[in-house]
FIKOLZA-1660 file (N, C-alpha, C; in steps of 0.1 Angstrom, whole numbers, plus 5000, padded with zeros to 4 digits):
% residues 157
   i   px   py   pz ch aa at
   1 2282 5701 6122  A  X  N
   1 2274 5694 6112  A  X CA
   1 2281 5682 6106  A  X  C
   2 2295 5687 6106  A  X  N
   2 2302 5670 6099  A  X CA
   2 2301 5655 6110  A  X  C
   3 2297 5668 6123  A  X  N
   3 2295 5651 6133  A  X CA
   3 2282 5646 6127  A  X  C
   4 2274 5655 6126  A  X  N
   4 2261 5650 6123  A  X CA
   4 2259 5638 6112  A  X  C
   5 2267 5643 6099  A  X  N
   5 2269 5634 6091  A  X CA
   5 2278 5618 6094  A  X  C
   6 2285 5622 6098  A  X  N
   6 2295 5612 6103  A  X CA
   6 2282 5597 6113  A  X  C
   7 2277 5604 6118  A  X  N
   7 2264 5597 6126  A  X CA
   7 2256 5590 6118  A  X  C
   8 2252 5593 6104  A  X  N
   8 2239 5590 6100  A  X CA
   8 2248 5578 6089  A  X  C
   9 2267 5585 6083  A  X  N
   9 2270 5571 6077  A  X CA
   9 2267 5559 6088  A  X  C
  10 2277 5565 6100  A  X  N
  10 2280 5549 6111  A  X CA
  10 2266 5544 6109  A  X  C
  11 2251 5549 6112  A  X  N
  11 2244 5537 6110  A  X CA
  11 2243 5534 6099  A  X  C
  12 2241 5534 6090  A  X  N
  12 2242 5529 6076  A  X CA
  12 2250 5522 6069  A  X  C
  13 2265 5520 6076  A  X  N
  13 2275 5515 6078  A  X CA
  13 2272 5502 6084  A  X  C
  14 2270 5504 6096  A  X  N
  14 2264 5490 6106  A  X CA
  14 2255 5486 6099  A  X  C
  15 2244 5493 6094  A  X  N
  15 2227 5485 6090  A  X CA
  15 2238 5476 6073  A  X  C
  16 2246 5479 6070  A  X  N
  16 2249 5474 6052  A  X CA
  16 2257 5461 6059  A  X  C
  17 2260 5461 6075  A  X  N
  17 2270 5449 6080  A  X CA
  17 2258 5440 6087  A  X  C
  18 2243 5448 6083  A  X  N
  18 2239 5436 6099  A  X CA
  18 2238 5440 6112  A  X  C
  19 2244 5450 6120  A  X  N
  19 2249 5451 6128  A  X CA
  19 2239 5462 6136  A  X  C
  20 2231 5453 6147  A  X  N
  20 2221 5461 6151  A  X CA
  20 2230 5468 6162  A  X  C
  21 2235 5464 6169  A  X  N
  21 2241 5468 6181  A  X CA
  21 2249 5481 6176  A  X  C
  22 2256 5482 6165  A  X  N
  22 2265 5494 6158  A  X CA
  22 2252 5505 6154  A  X  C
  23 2241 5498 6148  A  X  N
  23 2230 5508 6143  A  X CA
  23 2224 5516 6155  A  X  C
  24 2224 5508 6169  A  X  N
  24 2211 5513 6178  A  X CA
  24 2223 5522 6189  A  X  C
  25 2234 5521 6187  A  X  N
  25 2244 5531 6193  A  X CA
  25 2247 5542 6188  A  X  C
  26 2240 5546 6178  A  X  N
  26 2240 5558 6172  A  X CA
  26 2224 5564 6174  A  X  C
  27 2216 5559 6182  A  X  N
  27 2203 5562 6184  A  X CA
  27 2206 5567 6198  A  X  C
  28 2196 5577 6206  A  X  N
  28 2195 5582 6216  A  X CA
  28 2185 5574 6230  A  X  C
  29 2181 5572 6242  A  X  N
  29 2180 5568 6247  A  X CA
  29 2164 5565 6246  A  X  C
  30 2157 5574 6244  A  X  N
  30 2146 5583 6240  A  X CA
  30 2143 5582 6223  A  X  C
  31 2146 5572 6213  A  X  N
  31 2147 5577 6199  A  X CA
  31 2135 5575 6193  A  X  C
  32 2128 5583 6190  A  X  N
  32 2116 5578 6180  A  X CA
  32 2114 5575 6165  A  X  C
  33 2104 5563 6162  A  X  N
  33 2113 5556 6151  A  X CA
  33 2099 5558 6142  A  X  C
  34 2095 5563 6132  A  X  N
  34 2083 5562 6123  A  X CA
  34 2088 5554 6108  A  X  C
  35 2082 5541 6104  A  X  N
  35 2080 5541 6092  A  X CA
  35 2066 5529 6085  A  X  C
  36 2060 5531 6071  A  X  N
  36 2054 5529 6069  A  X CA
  36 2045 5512 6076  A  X  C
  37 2056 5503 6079  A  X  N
  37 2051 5492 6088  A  X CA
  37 2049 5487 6098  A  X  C
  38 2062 5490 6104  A  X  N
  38 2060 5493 6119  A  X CA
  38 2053 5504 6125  A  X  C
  39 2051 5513 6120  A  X  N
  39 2045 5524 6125  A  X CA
  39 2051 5535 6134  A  X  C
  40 2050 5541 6142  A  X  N
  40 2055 5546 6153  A  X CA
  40 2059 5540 6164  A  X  C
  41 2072 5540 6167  A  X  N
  41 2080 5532 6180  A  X CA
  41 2090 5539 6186  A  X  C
  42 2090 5538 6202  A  X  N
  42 2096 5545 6211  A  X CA
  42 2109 5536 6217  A  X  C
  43 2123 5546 6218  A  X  N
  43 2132 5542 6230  A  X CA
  43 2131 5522 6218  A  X  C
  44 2133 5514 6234  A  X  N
  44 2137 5498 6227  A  X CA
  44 2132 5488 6217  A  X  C
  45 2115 5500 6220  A  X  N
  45 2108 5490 6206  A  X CA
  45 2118 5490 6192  A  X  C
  46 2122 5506 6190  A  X  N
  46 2130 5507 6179  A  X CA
  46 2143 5499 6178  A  X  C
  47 2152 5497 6190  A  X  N
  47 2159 5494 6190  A  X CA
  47 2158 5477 6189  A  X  C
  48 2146 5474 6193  A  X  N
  48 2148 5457 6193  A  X CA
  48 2142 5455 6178  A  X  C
  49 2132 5465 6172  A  X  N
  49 2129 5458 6156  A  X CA
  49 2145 5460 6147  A  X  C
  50 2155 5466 6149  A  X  N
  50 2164 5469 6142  A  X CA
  50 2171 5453 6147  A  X  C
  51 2173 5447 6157  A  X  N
  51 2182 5437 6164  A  X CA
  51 2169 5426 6156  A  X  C
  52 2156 5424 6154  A  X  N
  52 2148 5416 6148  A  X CA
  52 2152 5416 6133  A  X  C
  53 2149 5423 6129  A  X  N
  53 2150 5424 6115  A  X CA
  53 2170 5424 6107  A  X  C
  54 2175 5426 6116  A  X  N
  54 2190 5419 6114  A  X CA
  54 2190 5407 6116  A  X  C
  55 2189 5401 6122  A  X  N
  55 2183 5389 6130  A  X CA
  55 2181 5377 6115  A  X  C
  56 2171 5387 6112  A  X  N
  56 2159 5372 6105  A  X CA
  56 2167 5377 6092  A  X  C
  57 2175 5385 6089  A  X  N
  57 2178 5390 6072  A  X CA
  57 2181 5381 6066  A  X  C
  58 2179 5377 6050  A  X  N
  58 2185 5368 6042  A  X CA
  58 2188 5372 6028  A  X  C
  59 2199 5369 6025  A  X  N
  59 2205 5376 6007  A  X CA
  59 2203 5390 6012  A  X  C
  60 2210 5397 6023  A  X  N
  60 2207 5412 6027  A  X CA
  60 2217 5419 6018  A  X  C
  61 2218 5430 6010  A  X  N
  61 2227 5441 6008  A  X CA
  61 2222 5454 6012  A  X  C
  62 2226 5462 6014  A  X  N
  62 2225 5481 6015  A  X CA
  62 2235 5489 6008  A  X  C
  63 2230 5498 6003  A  X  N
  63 2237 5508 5999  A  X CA
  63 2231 5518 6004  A  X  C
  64 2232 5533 6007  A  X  N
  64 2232 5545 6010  A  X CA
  64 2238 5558 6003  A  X  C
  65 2231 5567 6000  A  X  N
  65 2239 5576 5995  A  X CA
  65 2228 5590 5996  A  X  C
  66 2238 5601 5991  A  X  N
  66 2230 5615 5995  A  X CA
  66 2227 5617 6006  A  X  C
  67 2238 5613 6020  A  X  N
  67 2237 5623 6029  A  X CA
  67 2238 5637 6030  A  X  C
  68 2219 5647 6032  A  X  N
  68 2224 5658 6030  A  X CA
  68 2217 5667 6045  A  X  C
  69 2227 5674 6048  A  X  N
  69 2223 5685 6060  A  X CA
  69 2219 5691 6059  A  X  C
  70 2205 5693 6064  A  X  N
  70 2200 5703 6062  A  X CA
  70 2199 5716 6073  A  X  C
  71 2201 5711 6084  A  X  N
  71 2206 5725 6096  A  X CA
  71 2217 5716 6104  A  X  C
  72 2218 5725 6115  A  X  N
  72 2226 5717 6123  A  X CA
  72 2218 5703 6133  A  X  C
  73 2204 5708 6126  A  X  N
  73 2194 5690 6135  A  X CA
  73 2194 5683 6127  A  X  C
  74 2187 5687 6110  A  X  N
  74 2184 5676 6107  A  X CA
  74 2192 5671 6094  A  X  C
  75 2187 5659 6091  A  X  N
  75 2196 5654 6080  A  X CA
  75 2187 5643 6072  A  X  C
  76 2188 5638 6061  A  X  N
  76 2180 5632 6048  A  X CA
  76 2190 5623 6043  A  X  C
  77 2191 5607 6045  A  X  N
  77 2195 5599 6034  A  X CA
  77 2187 5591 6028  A  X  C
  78 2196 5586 6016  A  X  N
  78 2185 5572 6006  A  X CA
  78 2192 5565 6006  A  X  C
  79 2186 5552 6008  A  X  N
  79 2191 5540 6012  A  X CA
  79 2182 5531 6003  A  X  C
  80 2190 5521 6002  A  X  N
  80 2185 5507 5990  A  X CA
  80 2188 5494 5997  A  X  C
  81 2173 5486 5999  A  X  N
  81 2179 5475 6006  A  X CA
  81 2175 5460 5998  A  X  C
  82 2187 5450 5992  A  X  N
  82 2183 5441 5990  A  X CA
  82 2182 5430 5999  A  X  C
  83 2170 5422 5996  A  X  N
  83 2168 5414 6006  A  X CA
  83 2160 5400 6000  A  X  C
  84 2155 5392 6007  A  X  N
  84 2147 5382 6006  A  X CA
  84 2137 5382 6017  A  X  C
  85 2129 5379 6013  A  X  N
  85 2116 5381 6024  A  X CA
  85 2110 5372 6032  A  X  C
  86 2115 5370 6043  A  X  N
  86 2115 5359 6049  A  X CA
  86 2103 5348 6050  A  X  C
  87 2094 5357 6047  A  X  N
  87 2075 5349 6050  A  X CA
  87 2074 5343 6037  A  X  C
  88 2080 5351 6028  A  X  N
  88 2074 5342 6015  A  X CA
  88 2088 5339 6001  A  X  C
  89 2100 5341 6011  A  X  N
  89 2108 5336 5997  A  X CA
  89 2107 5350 5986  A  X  C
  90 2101 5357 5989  A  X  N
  90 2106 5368 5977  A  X CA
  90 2114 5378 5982  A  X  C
  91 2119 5382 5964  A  X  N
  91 2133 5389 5970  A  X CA
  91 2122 5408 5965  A  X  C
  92 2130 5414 5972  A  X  N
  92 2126 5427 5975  A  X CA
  92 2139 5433 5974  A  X  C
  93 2138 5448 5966  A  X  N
  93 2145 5462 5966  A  X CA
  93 2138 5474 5969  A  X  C
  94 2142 5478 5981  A  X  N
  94 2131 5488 5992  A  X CA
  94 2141 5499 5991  A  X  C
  95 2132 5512 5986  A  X  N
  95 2141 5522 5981  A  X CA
  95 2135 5531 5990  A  X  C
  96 2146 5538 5999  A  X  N
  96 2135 5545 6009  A  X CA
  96 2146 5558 6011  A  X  C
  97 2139 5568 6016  A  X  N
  97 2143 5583 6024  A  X CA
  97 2144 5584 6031  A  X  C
  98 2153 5583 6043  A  X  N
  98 2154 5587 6057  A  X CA
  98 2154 5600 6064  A  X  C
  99 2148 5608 6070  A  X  N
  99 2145 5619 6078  A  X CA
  99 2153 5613 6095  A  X  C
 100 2161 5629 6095  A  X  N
 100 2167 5622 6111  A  X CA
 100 2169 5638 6114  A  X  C
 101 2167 5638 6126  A  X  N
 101 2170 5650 6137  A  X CA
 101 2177 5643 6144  A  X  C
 102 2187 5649 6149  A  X  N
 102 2202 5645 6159  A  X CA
 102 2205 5657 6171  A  X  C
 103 2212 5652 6176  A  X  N
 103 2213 5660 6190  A  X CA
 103 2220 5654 6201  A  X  C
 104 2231 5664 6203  A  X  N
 104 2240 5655 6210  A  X CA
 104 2248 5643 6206  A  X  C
 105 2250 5645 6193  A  X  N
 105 2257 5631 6187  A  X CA
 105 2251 5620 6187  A  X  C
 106 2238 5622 6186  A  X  N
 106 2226 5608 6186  A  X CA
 106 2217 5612 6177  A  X  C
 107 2212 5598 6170  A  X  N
 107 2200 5603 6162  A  X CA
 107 2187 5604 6175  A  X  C
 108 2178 5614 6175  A  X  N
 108 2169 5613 6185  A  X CA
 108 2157 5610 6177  A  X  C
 109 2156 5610 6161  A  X  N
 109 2142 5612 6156  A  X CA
 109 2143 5605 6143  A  X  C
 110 2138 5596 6142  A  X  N
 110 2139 5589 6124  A  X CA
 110 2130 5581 6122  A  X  C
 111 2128 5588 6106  A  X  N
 111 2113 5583 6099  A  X CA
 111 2124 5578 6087  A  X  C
 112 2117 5566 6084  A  X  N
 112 2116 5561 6070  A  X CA
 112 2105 5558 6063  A  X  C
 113 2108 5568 6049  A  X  N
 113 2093 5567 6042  A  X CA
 113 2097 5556 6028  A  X  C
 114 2085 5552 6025  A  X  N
 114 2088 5544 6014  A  X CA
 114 2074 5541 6006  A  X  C
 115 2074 5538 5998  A  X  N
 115 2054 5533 5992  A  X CA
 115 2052 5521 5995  A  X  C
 116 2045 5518 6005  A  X  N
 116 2039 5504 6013  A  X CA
 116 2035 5499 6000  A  X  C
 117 2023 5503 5994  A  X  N
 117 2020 5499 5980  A  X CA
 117 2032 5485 5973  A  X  C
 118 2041 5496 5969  A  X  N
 118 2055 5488 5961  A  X CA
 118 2058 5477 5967  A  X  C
 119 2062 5481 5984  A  X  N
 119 2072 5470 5992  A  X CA
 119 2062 5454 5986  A  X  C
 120 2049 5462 5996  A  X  N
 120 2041 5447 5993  A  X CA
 120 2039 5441 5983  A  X  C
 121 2038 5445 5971  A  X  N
 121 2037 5439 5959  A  X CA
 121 2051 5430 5957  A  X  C
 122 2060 5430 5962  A  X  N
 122 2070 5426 5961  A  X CA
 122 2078 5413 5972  A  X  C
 123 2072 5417 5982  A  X  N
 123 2068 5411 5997  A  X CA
 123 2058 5399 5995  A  X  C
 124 2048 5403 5986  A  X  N
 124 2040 5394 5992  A  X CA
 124 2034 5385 5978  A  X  C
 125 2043 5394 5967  A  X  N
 125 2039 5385 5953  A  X CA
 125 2025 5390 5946  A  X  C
 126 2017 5381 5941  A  X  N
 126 2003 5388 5939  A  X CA
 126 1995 5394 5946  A  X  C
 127 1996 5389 5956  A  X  N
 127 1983 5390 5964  A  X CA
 127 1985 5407 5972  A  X  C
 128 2004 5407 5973  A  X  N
 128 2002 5418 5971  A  X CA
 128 2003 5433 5960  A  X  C
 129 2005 5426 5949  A  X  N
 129 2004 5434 5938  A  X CA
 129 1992 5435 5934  A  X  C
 130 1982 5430 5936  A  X  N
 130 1964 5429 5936  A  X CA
 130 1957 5437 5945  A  X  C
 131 1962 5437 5958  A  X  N
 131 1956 5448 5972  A  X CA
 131 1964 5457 5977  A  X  C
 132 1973 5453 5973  A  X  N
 132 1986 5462 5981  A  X CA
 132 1981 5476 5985  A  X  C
 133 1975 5482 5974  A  X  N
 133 1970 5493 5974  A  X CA
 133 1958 5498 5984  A  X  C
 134 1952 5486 5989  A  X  N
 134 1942 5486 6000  A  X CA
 134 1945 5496 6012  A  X  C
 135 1934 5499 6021  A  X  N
 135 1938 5501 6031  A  X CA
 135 1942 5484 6042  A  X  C
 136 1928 5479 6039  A  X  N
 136 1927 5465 6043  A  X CA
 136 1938 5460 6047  A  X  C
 137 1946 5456 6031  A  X  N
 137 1960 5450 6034  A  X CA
 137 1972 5453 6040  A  X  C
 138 1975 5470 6038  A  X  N
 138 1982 5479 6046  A  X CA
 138 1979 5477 6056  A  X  C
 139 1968 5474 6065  A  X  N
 139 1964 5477 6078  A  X CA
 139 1967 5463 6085  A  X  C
 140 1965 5454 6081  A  X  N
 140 1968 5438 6079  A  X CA
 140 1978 5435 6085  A  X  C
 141 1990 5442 6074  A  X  N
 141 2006 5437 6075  A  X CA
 141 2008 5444 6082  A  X  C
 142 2005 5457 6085  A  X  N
 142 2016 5466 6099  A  X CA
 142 2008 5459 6110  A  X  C
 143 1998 5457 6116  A  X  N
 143 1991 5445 6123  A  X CA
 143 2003 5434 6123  A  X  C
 144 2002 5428 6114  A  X  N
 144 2012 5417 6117  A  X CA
 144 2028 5416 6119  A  X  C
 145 2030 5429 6115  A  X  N
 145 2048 5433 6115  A  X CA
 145 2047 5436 6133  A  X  C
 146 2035 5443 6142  A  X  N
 146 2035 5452 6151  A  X CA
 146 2035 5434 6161  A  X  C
 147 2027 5424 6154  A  X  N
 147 2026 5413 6163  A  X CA
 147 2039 5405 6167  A  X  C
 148 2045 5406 6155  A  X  N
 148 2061 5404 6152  A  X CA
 148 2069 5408 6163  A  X  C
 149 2068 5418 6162  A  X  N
 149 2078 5430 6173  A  X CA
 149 2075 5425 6186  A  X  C
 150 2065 5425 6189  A  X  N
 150 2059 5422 6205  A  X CA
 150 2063 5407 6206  A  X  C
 151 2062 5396 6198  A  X  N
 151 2069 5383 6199  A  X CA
 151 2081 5384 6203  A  X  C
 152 2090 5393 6198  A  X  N
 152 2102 5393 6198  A  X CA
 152 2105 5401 6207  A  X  C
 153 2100 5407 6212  A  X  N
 153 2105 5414 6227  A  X CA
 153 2101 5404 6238  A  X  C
 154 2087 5398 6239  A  X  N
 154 2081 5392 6248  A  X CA
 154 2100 5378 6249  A  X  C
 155 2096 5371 6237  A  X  N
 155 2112 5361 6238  A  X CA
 155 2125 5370 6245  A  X  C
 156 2131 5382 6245  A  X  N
 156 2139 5389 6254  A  X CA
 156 2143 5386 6266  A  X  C
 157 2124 5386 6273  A  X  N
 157 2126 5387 6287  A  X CA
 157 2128 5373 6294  A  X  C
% end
């Protein structure tokens, strides 16, 4: 179990440096990625929105804390991420929960949850502090985060 933990600092570690390549080497071959924008992503999608979104970061900090085990699979941290928001110039503090199943010395399974609600009100300024709460707009921006991703892999090849 202490490897387990030892796994979930190193990415957290790399994600507070930037470091996609340190983050996505603690991921499994196979790793499935759920969170509120991206949605559900398999194997390189995940691994290339982590190498995206390092990528584009600006004014980034992370903190982490309360890695807790809860069997020998799974494990739970919170993480805090400052940032600036690339589309629109605002700064954002995304306070989120991570869910991870591991196996084999790899994360194989990770969700981050967070209230879409908040981020966007913060992301997107009024317009998202006015709808945020929508499905509309929720549906909008993971739409446009998902268009993002496919940009940035399509540029890869």
């Amino acid at each position: 179990m202490e490897q387990n933990e030892a796994i979930v600092a190193r990415f957290y570690t790399a994600f507070s440096h930037l470091d996609a390549a340190g983050m996505n080497a603690c991921y499994s071959g196979d790793i499935v990625f759920n969170d509120p924008v991206f949605g559900l992503l398999h194997g390189d999608e995940a691994r290339d929105m982590w190498e995206m979104l390092c990528g584009n970061a600006k004014s980034f900090s992370l903190t982490f804390s309360n890695i807790q085990l809860l069997d020998e699979e799974y494990a739970t941290c919170e993480w805090v991420a400052n940032y600036v928001f690339s589309q629109t110039g605002n700064k954002v503090t995304n306070r989120v929960k991570a869910f991870m199943r591991l196996k084999d010395g790899k994360i194989i399974e990770h969700s981050d949850a967070f209230r879409l609600s908040t981020w966007l009100g913060q992301a997107l300024g009024w317009k998202g502090q006015l709808f945020g709460w929508t499905g509309f707009m929720k549906r909008a921006v993971q739409k446009k985060a998902r268009r993002g991703l496919d940009r940035y892999r399509a540029s890869k090849v």
